[in-house]
C-alpha positions as CSV (number, residue, x, y, z in Angstrom):
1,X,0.0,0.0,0.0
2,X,2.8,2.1,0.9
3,X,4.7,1.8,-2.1
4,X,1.6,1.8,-4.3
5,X,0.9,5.9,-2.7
6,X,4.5,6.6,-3.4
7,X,4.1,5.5,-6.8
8,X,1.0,7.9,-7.3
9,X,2.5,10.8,-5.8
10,X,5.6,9.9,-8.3
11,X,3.1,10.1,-11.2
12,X,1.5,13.2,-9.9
13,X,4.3,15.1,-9.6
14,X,5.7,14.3,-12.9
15,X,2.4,15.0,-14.6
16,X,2.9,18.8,-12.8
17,X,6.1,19.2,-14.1
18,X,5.4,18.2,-17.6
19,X,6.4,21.0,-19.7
20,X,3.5,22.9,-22.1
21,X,3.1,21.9,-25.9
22,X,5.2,23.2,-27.9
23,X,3.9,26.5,-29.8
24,X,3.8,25.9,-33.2
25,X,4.0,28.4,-36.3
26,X,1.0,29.1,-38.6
27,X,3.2,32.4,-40.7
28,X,6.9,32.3,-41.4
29,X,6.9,36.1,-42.2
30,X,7.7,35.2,-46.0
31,X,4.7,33.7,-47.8
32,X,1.5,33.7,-47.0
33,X,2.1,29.9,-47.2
34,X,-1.2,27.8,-46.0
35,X,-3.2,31.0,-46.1
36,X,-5.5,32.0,-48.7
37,X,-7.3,35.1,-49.3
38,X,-10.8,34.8,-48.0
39,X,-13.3,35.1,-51.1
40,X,-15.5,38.1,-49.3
41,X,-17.3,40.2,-51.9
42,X,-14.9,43.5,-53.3
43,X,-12.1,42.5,-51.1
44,X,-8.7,43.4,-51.5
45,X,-5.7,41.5,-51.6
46,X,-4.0,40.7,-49.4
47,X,-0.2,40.7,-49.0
48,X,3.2,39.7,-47.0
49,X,5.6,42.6,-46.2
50,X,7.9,43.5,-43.5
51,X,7.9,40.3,-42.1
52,X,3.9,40.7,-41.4
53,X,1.0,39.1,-43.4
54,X,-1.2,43.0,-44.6
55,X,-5.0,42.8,-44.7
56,X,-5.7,46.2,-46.7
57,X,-9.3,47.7,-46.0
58,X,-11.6,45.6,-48.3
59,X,-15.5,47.0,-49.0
60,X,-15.7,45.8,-46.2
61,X,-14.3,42.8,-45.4
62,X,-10.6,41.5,-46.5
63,X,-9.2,38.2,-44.6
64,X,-7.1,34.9,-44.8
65,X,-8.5,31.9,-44.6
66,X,-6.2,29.0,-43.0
67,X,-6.2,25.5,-45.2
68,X,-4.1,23.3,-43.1
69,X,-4.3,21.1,-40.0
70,X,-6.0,22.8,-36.9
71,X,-7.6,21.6,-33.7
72,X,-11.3,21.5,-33.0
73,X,-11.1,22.5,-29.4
74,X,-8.4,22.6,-26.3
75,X,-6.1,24.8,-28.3
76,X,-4.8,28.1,-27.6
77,X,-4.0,30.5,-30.7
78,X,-1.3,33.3,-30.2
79,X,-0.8,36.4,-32.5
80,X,0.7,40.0,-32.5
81,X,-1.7,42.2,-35.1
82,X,-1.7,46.3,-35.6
83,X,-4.6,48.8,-36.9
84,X,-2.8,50.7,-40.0
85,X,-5.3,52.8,-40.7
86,X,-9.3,52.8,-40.4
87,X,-11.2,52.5,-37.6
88,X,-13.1,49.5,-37.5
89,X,-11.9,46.0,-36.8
90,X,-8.9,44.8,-38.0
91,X,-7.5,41.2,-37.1
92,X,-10.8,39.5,-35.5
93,X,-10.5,35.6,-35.5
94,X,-12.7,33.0,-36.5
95,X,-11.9,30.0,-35.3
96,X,-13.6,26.5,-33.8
97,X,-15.5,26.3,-30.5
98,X,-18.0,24.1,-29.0
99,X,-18.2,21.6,-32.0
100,X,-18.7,25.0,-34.2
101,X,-17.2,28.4,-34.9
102,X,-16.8,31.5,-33.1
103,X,-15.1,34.8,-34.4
104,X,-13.1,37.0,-31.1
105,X,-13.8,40.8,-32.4
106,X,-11.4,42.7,-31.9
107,X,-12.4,46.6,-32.2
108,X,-15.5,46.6,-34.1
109,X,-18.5,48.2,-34.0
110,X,-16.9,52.0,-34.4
111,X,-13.5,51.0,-33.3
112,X,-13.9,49.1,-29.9
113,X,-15.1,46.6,-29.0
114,X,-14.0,43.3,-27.9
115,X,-15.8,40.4,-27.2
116,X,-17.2,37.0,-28.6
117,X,-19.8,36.6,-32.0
118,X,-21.9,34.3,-31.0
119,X,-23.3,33.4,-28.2
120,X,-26.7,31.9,-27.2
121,X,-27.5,34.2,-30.6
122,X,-26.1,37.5,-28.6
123,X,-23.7,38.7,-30.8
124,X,-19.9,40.4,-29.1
125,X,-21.5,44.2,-28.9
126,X,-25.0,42.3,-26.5
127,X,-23.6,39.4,-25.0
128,X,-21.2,38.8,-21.5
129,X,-17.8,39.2,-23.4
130,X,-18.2,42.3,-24.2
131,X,-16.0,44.6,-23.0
132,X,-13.8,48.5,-24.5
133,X,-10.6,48.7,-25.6
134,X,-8.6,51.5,-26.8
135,X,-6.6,50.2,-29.8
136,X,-4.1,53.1,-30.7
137,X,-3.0,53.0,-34.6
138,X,0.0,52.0,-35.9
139,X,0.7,49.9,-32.2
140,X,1.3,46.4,-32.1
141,X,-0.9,44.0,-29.3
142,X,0.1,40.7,-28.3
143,X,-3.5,38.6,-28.7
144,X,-3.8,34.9,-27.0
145,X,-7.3,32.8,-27.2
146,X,-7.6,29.6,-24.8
147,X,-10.5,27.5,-26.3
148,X,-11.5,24.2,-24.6
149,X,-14.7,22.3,-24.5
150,X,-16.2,24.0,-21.1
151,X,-14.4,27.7,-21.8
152,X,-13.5,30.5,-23.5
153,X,-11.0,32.7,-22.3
154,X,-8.6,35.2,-24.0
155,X,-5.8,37.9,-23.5
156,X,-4.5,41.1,-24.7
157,X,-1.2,42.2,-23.6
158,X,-1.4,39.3,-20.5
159,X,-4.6,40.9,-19.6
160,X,-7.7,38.7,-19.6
161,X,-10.4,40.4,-21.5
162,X,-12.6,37.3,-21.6
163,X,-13.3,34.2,-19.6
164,X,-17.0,32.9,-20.5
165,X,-18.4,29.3,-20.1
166,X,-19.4,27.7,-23.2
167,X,-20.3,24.4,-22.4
168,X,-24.0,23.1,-23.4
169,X,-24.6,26.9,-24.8
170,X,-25.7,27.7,-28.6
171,X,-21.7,29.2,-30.1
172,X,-22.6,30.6,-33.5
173,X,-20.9,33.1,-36.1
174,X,-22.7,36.4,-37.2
175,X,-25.1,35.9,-39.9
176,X,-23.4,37.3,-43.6
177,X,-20.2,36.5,-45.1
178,X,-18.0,36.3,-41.7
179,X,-18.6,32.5,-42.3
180,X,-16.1,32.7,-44.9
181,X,-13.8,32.6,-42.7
182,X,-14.5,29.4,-41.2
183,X,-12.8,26.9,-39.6
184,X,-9.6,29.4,-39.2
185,X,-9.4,32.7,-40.4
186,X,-8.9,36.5,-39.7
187,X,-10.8,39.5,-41.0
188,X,-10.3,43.1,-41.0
189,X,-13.8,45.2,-41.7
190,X,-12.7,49.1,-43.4
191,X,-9.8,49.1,-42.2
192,X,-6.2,47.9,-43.0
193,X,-4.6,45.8,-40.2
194,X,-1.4,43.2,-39.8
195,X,-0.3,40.0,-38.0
196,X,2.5,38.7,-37.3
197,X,4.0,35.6,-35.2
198,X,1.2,33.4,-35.4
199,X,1.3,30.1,-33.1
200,X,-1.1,27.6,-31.4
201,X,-0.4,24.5,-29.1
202,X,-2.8,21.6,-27.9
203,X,-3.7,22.6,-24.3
204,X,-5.3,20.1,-21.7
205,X,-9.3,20.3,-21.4
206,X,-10.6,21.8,-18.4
């Protein structure tokens, strides 16, 4: 008995100190490589320069659209983006949640706003997520989203903006093109934005 408790606490203690996955790159600031340009009506192309991967302000929407591998939940996606110019929205994510899609908006609705689209049909601007934030042009933000089967939380610049159940709620996208974007893409809505150092990792479910 003794020996079998030391053997747990053994495995327990291991298990803590396991490192995290490894981050893994999506952009090698060179190509646009697995990215495509999101067919939205009237947008404009997009581009790689600088090292960043440009999304120039479409009418409205201009976007990239990932085609590889990606994970349906218990992921976390990392990314550095920047509003150029405009003042609308310019780097939310679309991504998978709950066995479906979700888009993180990220200064839209005159500039911003931040929060979720969609949940139990409340859209980011109605719903718990929503919350201000002052994105200054030309200023690059560190973004991280956590997405696992029970939660949704996410960070700019290490602060948590949102942190929302999900489980056994109705996770939807907007209604209109934003489903273009689907299962892995980012949009910018009037305005010209950039990203850069894009990563996600496997996470453990809550």
């Amino acid at each position: 008995m003794r020996r079998l408790l030391s053997l747990l606490a053994l495995s327990s203690l291991s298990h803590a100190q396991m490192p995290a996955s490894e981050w893994k790159s999506l952009f090698d600031g060179k190509s646009l490589g697995a990215w495509q340009a999101t067919p939205f009506p009237r947008h404009k192309g997009v581009r790689v320069e600088n090292g960043a991967l440009v999304l120039p302000a479409g009418q409205p929407l201009t976007g990239v659209t990932w085609q590889g591998a990606f994970p349906h939940q218990d992921y976390e996606l990392r990314f550095e983006a920047v509003r150029m110019l405009g003042g609308d929205f310019f780097a939310s994510v679309t991504l998978p949640a709950a066995g479906r899609y979700a888009t993180w908006v990220l200064g839209g609705w005159g500039g911003d706003i931040v929060g979720i689209s969609s949940i139990d049909g409340w859209d980011a601007s109605g719903n718990e997520t929503r919350t201000y934030y002052n994105f200054e042009t030309g200023r690059w933000y560190r973004f991280r989203i956590r997405v696992t089967a029970q939660r949704i939380q996410a960070w700019i610049d290490d602060q948590r903006v949102v942190n929302v159940p999900i489980a056994g709620r109705d996770i939807s996208l907007r209604p209109g093109d934003i489903r273009l974007s689907a299962p892995l893409g980012f949009a910018s809505y009037n305005t010209t934005g950039a990203l850069r150092n894009i990563e996600y990792r496997p996470v453990a479910s809550d």
